[in-house]
C-alpha positions as CSV (number, residue, x, y, z in Angstrom):
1,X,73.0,81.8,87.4
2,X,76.7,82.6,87.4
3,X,78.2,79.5,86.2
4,X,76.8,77.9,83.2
5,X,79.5,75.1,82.2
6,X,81.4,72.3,84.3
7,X,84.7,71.1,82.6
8,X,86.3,68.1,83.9
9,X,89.6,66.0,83.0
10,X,88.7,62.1,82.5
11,X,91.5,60.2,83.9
12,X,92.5,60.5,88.1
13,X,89.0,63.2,88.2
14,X,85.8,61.4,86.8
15,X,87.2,58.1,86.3
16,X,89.3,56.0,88.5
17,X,91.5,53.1,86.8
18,X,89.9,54.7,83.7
19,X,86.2,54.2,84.5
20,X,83.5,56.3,85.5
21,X,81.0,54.6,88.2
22,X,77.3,55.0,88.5
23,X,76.9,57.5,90.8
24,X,79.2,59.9,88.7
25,X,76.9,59.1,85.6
26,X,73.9,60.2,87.8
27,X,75.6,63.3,89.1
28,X,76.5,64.5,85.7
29,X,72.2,64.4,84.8
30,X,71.5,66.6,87.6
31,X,74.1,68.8,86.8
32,X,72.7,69.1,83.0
33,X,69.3,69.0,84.3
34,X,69.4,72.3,86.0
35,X,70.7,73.9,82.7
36,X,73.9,73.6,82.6
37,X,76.6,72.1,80.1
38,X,78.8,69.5,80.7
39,X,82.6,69.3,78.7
40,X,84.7,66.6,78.8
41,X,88.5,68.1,78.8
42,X,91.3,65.3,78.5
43,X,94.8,64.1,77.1
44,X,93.0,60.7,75.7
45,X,92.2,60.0,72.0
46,X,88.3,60.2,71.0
47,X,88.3,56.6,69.8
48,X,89.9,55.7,73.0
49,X,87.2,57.6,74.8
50,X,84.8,55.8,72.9
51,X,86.4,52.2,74.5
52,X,86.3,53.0,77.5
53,X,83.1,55.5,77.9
54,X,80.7,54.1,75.5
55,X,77.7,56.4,76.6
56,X,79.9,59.0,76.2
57,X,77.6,60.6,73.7
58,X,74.9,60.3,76.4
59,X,76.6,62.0,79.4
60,X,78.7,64.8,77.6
61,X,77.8,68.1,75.8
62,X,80.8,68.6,74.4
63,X,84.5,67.1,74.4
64,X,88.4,68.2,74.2
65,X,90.4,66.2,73.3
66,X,93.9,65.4,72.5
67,X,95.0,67.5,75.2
68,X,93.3,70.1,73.6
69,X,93.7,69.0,69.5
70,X,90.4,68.3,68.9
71,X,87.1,69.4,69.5
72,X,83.8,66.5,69.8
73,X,80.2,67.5,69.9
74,X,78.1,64.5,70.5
75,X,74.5,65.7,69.2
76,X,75.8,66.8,66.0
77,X,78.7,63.9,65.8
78,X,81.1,66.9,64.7
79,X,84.5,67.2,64.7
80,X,86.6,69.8,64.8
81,X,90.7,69.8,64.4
82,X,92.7,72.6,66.4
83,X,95.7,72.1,64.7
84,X,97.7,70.2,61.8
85,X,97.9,66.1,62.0
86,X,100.9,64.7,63.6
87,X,103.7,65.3,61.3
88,X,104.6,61.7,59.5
89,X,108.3,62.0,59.3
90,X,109.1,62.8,63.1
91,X,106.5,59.7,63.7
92,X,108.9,57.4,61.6
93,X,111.5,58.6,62.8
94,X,110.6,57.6,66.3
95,X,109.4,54.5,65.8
96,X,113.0,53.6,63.9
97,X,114.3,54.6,67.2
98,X,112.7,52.1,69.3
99,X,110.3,54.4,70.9
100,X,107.2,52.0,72.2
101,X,104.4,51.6,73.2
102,X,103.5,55.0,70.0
103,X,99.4,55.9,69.6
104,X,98.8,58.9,67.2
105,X,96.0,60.4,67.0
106,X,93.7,62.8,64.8
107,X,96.2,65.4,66.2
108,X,98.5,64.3,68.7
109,X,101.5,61.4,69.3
110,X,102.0,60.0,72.7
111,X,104.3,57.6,74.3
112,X,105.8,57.4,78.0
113,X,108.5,57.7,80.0
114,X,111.3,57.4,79.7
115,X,111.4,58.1,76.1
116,X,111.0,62.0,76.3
117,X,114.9,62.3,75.8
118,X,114.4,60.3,72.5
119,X,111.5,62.6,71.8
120,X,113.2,65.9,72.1
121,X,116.0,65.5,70.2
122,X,114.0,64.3,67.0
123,X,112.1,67.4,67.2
124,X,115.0,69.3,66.9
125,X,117.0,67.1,64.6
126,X,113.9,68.0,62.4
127,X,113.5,71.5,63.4
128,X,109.9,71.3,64.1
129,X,107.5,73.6,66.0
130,X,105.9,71.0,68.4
131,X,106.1,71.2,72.3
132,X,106.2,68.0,74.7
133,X,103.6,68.2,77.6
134,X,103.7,65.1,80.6
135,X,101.2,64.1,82.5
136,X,101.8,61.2,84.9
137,X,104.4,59.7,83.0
138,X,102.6,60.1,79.6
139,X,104.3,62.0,77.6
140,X,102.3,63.9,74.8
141,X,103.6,66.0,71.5
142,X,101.5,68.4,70.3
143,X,101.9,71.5,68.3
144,X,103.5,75.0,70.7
145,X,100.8,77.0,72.1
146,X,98.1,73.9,72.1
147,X,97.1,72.5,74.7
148,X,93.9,72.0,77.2
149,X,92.8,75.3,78.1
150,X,93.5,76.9,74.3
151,X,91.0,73.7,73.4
152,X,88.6,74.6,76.2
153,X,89.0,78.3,75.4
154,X,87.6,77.2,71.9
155,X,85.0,75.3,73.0
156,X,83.3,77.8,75.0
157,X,83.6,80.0,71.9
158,X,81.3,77.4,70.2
159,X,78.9,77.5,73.0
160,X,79.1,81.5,73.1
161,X,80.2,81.5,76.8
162,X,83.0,83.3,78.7
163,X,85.4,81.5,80.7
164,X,83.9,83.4,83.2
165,X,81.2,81.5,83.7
166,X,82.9,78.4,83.6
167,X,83.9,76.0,86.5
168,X,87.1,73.4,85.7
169,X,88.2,70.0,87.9
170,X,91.2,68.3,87.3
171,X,94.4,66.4,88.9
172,X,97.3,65.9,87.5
173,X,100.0,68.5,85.7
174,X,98.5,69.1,82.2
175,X,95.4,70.4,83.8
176,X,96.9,73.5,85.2
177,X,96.5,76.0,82.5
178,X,92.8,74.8,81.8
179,X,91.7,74.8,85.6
180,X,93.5,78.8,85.5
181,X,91.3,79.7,82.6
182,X,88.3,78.8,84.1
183,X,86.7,81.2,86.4
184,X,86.9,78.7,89.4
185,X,89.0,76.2,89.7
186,X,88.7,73.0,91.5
187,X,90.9,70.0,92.4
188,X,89.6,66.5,93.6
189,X,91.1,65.6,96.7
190,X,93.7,62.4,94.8
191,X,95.0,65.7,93.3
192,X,99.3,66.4,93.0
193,X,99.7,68.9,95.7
194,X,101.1,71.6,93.1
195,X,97.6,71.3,91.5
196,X,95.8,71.6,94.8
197,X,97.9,74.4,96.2
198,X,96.8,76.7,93.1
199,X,92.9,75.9,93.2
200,X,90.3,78.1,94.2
201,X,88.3,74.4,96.0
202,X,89.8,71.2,97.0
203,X,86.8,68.8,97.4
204,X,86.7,65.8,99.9
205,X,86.0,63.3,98.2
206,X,88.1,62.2,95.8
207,X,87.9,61.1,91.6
208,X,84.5,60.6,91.0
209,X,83.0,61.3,94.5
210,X,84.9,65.0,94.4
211,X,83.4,65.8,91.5
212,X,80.0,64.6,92.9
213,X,80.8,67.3,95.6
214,X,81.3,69.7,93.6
215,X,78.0,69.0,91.1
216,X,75.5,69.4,94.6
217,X,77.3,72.7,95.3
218,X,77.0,73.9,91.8
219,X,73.2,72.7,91.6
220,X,71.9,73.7,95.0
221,X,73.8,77.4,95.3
222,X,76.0,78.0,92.1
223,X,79.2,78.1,94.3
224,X,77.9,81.5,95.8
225,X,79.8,79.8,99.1
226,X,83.0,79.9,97.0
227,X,82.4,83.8,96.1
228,X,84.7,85.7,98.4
229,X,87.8,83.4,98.3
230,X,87.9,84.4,94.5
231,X,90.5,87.0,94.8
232,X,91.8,86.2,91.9
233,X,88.9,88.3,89.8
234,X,88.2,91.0,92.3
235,X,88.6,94.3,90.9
236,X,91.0,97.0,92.4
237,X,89.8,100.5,92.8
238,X,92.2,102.1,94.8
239,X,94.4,102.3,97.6
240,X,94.1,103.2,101.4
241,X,96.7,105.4,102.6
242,X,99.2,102.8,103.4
243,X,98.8,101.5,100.1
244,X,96.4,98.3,100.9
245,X,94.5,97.9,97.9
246,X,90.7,98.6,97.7
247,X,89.2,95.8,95.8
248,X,85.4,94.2,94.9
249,X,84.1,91.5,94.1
250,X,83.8,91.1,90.3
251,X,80.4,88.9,90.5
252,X,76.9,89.0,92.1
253,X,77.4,92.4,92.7
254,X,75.5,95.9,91.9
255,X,77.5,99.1,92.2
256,X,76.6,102.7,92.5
257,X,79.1,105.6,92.0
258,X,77.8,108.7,92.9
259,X,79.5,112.5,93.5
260,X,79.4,115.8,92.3
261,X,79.7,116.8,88.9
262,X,83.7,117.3,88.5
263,X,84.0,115.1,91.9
264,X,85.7,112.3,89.8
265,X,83.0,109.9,90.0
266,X,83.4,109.1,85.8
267,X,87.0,108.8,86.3
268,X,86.7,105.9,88.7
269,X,83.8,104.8,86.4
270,X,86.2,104.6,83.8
271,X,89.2,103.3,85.9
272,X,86.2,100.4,86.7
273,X,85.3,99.9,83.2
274,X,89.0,99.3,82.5
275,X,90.0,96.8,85.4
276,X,86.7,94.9,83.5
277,X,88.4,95.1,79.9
278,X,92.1,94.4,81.5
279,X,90.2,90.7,83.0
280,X,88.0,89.7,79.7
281,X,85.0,90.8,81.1
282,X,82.5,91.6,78.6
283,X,80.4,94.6,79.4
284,X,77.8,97.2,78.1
285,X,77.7,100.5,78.6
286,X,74.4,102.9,78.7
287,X,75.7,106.3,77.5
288,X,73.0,109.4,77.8
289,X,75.7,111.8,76.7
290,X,77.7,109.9,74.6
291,X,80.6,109.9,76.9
292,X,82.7,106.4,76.4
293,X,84.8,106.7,72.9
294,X,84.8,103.3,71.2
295,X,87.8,100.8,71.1
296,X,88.7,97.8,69.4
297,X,87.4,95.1,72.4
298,X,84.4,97.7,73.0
299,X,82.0,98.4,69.8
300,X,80.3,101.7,69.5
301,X,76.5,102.0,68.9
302,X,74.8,105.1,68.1
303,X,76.7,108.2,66.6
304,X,75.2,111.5,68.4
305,X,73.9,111.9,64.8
306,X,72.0,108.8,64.7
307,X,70.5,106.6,67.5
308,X,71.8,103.1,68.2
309,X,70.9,99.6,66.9
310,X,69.5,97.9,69.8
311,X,69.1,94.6,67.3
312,X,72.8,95.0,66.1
313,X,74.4,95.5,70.0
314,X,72.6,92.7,71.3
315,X,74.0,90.8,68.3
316,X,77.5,91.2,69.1
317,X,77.2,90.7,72.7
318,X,75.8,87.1,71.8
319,X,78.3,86.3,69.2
320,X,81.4,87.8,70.1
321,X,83.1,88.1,73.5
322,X,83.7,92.0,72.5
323,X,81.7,94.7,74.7
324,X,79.4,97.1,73.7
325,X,78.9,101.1,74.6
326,X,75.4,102.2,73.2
327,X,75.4,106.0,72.8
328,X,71.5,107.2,73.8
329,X,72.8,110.9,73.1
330,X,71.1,111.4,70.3
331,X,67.7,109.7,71.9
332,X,65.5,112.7,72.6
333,X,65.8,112.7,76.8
334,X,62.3,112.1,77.5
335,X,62.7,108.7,74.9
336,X,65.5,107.5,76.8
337,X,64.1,105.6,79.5
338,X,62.1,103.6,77.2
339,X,65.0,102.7,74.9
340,X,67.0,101.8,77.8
341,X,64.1,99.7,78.7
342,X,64.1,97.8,75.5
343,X,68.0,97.3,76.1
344,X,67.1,95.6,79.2
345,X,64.6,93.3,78.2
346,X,67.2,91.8,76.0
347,X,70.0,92.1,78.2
348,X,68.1,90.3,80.5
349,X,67.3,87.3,78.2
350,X,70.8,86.5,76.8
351,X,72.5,86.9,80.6
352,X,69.3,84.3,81.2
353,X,70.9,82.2,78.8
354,X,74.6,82.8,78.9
355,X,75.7,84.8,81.7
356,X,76.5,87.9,79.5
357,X,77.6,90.6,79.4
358,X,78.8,90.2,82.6
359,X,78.5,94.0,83.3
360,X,76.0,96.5,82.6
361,X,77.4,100.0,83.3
362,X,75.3,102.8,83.1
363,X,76.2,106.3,83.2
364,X,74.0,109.2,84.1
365,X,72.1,106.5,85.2
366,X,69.1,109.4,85.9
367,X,68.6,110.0,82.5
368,X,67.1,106.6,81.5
369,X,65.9,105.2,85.3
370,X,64.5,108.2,86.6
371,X,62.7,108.2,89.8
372,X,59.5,109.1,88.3
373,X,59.5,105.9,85.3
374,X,58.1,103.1,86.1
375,X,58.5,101.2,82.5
376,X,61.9,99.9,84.0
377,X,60.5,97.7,87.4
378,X,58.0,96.4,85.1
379,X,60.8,95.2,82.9
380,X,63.0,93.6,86.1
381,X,61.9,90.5,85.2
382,X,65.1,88.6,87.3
383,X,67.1,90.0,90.5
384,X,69.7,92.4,88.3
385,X,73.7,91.1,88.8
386,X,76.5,93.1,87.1
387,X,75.0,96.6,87.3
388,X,77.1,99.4,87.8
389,X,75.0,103.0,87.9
390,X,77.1,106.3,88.0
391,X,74.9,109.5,88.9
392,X,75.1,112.8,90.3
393,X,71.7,112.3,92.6
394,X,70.9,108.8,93.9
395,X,67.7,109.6,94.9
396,X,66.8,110.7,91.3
397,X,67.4,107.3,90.2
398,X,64.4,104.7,90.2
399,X,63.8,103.0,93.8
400,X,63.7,99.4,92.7
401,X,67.1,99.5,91.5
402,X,68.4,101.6,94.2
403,X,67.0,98.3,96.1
404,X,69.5,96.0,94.5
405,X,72.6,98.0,95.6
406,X,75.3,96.0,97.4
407,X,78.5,98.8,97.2
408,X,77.8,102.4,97.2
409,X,80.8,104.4,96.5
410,X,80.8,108.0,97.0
411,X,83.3,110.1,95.2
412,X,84.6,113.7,96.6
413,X,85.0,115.8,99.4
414,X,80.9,115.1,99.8
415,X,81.4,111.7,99.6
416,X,79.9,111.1,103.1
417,X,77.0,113.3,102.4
418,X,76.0,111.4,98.8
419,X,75.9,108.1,100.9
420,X,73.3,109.3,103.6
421,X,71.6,111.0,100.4
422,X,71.6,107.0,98.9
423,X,70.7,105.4,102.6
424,X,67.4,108.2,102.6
425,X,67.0,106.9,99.5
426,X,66.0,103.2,100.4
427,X,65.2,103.4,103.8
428,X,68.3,102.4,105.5
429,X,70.1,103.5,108.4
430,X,73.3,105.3,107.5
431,X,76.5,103.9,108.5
432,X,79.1,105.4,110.6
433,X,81.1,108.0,108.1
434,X,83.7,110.2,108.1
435,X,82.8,113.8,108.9
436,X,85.4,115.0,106.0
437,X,87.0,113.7,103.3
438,X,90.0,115.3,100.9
439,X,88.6,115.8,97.8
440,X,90.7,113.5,95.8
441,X,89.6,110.6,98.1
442,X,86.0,108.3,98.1
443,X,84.0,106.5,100.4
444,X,83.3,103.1,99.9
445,X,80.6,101.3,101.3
446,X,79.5,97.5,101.3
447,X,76.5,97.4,102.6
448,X,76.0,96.3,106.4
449,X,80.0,96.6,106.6
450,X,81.7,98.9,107.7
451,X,83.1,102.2,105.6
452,X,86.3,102.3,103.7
453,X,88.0,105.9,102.7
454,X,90.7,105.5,99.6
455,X,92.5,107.6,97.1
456,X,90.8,105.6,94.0
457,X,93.1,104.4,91.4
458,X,93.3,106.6,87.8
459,X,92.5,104.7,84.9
460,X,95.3,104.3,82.7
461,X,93.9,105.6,79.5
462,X,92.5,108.8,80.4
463,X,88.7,108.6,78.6
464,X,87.2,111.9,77.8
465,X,84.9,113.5,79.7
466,X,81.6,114.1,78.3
467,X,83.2,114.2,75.0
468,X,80.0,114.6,73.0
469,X,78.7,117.3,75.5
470,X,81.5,119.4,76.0
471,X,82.4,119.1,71.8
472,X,79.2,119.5,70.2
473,X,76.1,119.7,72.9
474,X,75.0,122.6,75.3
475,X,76.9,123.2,78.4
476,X,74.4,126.1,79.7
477,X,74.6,129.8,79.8
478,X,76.8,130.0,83.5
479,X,79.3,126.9,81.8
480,X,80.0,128.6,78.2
481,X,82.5,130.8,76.8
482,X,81.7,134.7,76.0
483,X,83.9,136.2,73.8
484,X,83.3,139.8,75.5
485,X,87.0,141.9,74.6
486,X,87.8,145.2,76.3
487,X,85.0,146.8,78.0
488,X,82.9,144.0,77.7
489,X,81.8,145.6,74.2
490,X,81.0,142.0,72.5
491,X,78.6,139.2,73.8
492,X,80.0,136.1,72.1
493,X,78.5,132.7,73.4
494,X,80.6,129.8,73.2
495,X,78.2,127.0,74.7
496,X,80.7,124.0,73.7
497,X,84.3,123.5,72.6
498,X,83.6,123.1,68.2
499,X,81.9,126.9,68.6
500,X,84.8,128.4,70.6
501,X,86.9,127.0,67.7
502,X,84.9,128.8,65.4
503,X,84.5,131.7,66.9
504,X,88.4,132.2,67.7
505,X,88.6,131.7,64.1
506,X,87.1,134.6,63.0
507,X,86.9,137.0,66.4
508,X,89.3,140.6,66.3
509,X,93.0,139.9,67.1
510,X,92.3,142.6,70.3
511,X,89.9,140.6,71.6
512,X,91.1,137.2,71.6
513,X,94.6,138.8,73.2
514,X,92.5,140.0,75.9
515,X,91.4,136.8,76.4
516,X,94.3,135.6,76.4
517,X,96.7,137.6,78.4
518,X,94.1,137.3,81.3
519,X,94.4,133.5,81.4
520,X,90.5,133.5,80.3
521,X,91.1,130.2,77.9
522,X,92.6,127.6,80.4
523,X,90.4,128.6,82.9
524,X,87.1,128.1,81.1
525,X,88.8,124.8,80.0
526,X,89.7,123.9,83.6
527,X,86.4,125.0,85.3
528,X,83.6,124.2,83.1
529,X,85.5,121.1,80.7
530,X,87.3,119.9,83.3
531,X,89.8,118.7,82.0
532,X,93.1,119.4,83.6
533,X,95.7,118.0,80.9
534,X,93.9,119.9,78.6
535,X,93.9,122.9,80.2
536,X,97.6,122.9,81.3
537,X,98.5,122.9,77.5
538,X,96.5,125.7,76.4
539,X,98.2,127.8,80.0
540,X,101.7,127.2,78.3
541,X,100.5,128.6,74.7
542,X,98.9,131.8,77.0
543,X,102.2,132.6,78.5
544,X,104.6,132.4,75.3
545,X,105.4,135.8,75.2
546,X,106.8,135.3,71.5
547,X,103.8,134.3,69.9
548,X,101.0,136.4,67.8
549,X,97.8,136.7,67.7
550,X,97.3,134.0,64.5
551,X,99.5,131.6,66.2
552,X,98.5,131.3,69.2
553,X,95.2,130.7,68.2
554,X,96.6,128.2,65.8
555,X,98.1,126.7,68.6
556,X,95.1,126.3,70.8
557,X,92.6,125.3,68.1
558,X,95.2,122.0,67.6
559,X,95.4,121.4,71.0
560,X,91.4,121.4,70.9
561,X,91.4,119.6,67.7
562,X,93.5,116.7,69.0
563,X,92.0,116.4,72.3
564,X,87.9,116.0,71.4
565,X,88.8,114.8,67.5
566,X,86.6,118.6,66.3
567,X,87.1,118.8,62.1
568,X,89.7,121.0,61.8
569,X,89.1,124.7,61.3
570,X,89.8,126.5,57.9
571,X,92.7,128.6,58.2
């Protein structure tokens, strides 16, 4: 299930001439009968509400009131202030003015038209921070920055669910910035046309029977009709040549990336991980190698010294809206698939509850669903949503989740090749590719449409590759360093980027100049690390004609240092 609440505004929406009829009532149990919450989002004052919706208890999960000033849980009777109380001398001072009909309430003081003149000016006579917000000739003060979809925003906190997986209906102006919070937005069909021309779904029917409209939708498909006019959410990967952008769909999708390694498959893995992060999707990466540093929206589990916490990451992904990167390298490999297993199993059972983490990326995704383990399928307990697997072999990777693929993209000049190597894979008829590709370009393929070649987007934050391999792990024999001098007279293996610090440290000035003057440094950097930016500044350090032996190893040690966060080296 995608959507797990439905918030709707009272007045012109559920109720018409301020009542709610029968069949409404009766819509709103179905909807919370097929397990989903129902939130009450309005201008009106909760004793008011209480007037003129006396079961509101009854029909509602939760309420906003106050135009967002006040929170309402009906099973607890709770409730919650979102700001100060109205402030008592601007209230006098209005009321000495003449300005009537005046209701305050636990946070808020309304009035109407055509007293918002009188309104403004005693707000700034008394140099208070309060903002004025009209809806059909009401005309409500409340404090700057509060209003419904800052009051909604909080209420989902308190239910522990993303605006993502939320679904808003409204009418009239004050429900614009809820209705663009939500992750669809919907107006009934009595709506003000500005309200209407900005929503994702304009229903038939209108107050009450729109709403009913939109309830059987929600209940009998989850809006998986509304899907692909969500634009709004899709995420951009790239360009085509003319510069058309190359977007997906940002729900009830599964993506594999796959390519060569050094075919920039984890750059657009990390360019998707960001457009995720830049749209307040929560997310949970599956490390092997240890490759995704940790930020402050995206919590890092597990060291490379010391294996992750399953406990403590599921934790924070069901009490915070931050995202989580678990770090399996220090998991012995054949372990790995069986952690990743356990991750699952509760992954599974919170999305099952709250729609999160929205994503679950998984890098090397061979390492912990190999082909050949079958603890995983058993563990598939619901059709997987959200998953995003990057690997260097798609047919190394287990066959039920190679099933569940929707959008293969295939990174590097053997893009095309990697795709027929996935479509062998599952059994599936290849589609018609490209023979060639340039190798800064991808193929992308929805599956049973046809295939799209772009020049994928770089993220903006460069992450660093396979930080924990290329700092502290192995990179093989035929990827390391050798410290060999003139004549080849040494044999000094470098197998990762801390050694070849150490080693530069303490190795003969006439051999680390040999090195140097043949350009040896950058290259290893370039080829084996790959990393370019890296390997550009240690190039400029080789050719400075004026520097010694001691600095220039100085020099490159820094650059090292800085780049991959090594200890520094004694001097």
């Amino acid at each position: 299930m995608r959507y797990f609440v439905l918030a709707c505004d009272y007045d012109g929406t559920i109720a018409h001439d301020g009542r709610v009829d029968e069949a409404t009532r009766q819509a709103f149990q179905r909807l919370r009968a097929s397990g989903r919450k129902l939130l009450l989002v309005t201008g009106r004052e909760l004793e008011d509400l209480r007037t003129v919706l006396p079961d509101l208890d009854e029909l509602f999960d939760g309420v906003v009131a106050e135009n967002g000033g006040l929170l309402y849980w009906p099973k607890t009777r709770a409730i919650k202030l979102l700001c100060d109380p109205p402030d008592v001398q601007l209230l006098a001072m209005l009321r000495a003015r003449g300005v009537a009909p005046i209701s305050v309430g636990h946070t808020i003081i309304a009035t109407w038209q055509p007293h918002e003149d009188t309104v403004l000016a005693a707000i700034r006579e008394l140099g208070l921070e309060l903002q004025v917000i009209f809806n059909k000739g009401a005309v409500m003060i409340l404090p700057s920055g509060l209003n419904k979809a800052s009051g909604l925003r909080a209420a989902l906190a308190e239910l522990g669910i993303s605006p993502h997986n939320c679904v808003g209906v409204g009418d009239a102006e004050n429900d614009h910035a809820f209705l663009e919070t939500c992750e669809a937005s919907v107006a009934v069909a009595n709506a003000l046309p500005s309200l209407k021309e900005r929503a994702d779904l304009i229903t038939a029917g209108d107050h009450g029977g729109g709403v009913i409209e939109l309830i059987d939708r929600l209940v009998s498909d989850d809006l998986a009709s509304l899907d692909n006019t969500l634009v709004r959410h899709h995420l951009r990967l790239g360009a085509l040549e003319e510069g058309t952008p190359v977007e997906i769909r940002s729900n009830r999708a599964n993506v594999l990336i796959c390519g060569r390694s050094g075919s920039g498959k984890s750059t657009l893995a990390a360019t998707f991980v960001e457009r995720l992060q830049e749209d307040a999707f929560q997310f949970c990466i599956v490390a092997p190698e240890g490759d995704y540093p940790g930020s402050e929206q995206a919590i890092r589990f597990g060291t490379g010294k010391q294996p992750p916490n399953i406990e403590e990451v599921v934790h924070l992904l069901q009490t915070s809206d931050k995202s989580a990167i678990v770090n399996l390298s220090d998991v012995p490999a054949l372990d790995r698939p069986a952690e990743f297993t356990k991750l699952l199993t509760h992954l599974q059972h919170l999305r099952a509850n709250s729609g999160r983490p929205h994503w679950l990326v998984v890098d090397e995704a061979h390492h912990v669903l190999p082909a050949a383990h079958d603890t995983v399928a058993l563990a598939l307990t619901q059709q997987p949503e959200g998953l995003l697997l990057v690997t260097v072999e798609p047919p190394a990777v287990r066959r039920v989740v190679l099933d569940t693929i929707s959008v293969v993209i295939a990174v590097g000049a053997e893009g095309p090749e990697a795709i027929r190597s996935f479509c062998q894979a599952v059994d599936r008829a290849a589609p018609q590719l490209p023979a060639t590709i340039s190798p800064n370009e991808a193929v992308l393929w929805q599956v049973d449409q046809a295939v799209v070649v772009f020049r994928p987007d770089e993220p903006h934050q460069q992450r660093r590759r396979h930080h924990h391999k290329y700092a502290e792990g192995d990179l093989g024999d035929d990827r390391s360093f050798y410290f060999r001098g003139v004549g080849g007279r040494l044999n000094l293996r470098a197998q990762n980027l801390s050694l070849f610090v150490q080693i530069a440290t303490g190795v003969d000035d006439e051999t680390w100049t040999f090195h140097r003057q043949r350009g040896d440094y950058s290259q290893w950097i370039r080829g084996a690390v790959k990393d370019e930016s890296l390997a550009d500044s240690i190039a400029d350090v080789e050719t400075k004609g004026d520097l010694g032996p001691g600095d220039s190893r100085r020099e490159i040690a820094e650059l090292i240092q800085a780049a991959y966060s090594l200890p520094a080296t004694p001097q």
